[in-house]
C-alpha positions as CSV (number, residue, x, y, z in Angstrom):
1,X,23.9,-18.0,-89.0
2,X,23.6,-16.1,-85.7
3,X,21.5,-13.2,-85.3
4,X,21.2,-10.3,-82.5
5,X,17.6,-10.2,-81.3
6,X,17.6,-6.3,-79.7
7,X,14.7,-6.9,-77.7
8,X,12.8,-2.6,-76.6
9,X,10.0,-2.4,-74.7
10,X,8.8,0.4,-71.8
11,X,9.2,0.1,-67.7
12,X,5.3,-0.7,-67.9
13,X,5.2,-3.2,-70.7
14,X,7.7,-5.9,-68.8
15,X,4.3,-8.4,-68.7
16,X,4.0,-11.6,-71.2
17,X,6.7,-13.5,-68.7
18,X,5.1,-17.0,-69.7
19,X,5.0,-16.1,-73.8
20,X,9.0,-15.4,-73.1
21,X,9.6,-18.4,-71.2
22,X,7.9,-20.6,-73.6
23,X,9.5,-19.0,-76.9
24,X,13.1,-19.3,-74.6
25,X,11.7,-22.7,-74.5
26,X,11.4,-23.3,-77.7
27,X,14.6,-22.2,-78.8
28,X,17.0,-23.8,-76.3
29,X,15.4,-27.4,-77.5
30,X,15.8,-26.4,-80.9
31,X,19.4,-25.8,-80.2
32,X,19.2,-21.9,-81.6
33,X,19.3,-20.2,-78.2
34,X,22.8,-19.4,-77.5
35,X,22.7,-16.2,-74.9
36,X,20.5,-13.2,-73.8
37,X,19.7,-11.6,-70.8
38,X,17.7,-8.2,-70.0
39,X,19.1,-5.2,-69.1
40,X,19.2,-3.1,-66.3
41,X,16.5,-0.3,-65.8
42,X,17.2,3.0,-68.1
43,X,18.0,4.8,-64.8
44,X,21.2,3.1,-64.2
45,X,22.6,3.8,-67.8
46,X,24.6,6.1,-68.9
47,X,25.6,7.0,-73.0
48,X,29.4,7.7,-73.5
49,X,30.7,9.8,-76.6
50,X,34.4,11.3,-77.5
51,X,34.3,14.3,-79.4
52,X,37.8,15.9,-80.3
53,X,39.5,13.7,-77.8
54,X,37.2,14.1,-74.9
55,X,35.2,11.8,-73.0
56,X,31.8,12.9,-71.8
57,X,29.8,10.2,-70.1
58,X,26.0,11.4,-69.5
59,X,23.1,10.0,-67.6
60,X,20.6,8.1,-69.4
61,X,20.1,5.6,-72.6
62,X,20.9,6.7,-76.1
63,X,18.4,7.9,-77.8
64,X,16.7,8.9,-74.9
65,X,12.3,9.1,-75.7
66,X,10.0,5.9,-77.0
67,X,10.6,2.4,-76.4
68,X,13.9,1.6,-74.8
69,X,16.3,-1.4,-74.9
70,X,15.1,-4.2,-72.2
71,X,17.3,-7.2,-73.3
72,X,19.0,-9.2,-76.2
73,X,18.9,-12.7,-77.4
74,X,21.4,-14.2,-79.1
75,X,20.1,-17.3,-81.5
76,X,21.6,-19.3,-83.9
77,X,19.2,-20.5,-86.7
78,X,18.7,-21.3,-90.6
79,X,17.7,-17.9,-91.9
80,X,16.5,-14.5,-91.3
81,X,13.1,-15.7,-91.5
82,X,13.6,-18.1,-88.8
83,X,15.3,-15.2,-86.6
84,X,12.0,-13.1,-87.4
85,X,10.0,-16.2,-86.3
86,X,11.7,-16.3,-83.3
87,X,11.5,-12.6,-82.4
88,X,7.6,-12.7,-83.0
89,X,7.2,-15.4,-80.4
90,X,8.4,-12.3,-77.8
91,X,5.5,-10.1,-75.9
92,X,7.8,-7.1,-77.1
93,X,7.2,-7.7,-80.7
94,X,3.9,-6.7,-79.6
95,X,4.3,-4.1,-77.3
96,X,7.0,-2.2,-78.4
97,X,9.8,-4.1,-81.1
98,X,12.2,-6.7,-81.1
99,X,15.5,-5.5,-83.4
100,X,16.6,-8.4,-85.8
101,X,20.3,-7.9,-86.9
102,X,22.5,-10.8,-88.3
103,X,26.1,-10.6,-86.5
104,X,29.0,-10.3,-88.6
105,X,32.8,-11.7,-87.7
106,X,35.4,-8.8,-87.3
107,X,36.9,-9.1,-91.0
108,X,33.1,-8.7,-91.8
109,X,31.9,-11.7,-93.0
110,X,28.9,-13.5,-91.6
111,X,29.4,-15.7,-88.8
């Protein structure tokens, strides 16, 4: 089953490079890495909404204060355990949270 791995964390807690590289590692060999990148820095983002037909696109992340989206994996593994194993190998589970979310098809059912 595949599984979206939001990964949060803050400008100042981008250390534990080595910890992500190796649980990356560990992954890809397994065969349950399949995609991920970070994201750009919150200052570049901005949140869209449509209310009663209008578009307003505003500065800044959604939800603006605490821990902000740095990245996403994408893995492919047994179970939702396994997912949570693999998101506890990352230095944001640590410092901030890592998101665990299976992905579903369009009609809905699990993919």
């Amino acid at each position: 089953m595949k599984y979206l791995l939001l990964i949060y964390g803050t400008p100042e807690g981008r250390d534990g490079a080595l910890d992500r590289e190796m649980a990356l590692l560990e992954a890809a060999e397994a065969g349950e890495w399949l995609d991920g990148a970070p994201v750009a820095d919150a200052a570049l983002t901005c949140t869209v909404r449509v209310r009663d037909g209008v578009t307003a696109a505003t500065p800044g992340p959604y939800g603006g204060g605490g821990p902000l989206l740095a990245g996403y994996w994408v893995v492919d593994c047994a179970d939702m355990d396994r997912a949570v194993e693999l998101a506890a190998r990352l230095p944001e589970a640590a410092a901030a949270a890592v998101e665990v979310r299976p992905l579903m098809a369009p009609s809905g059912m699990e993919m």
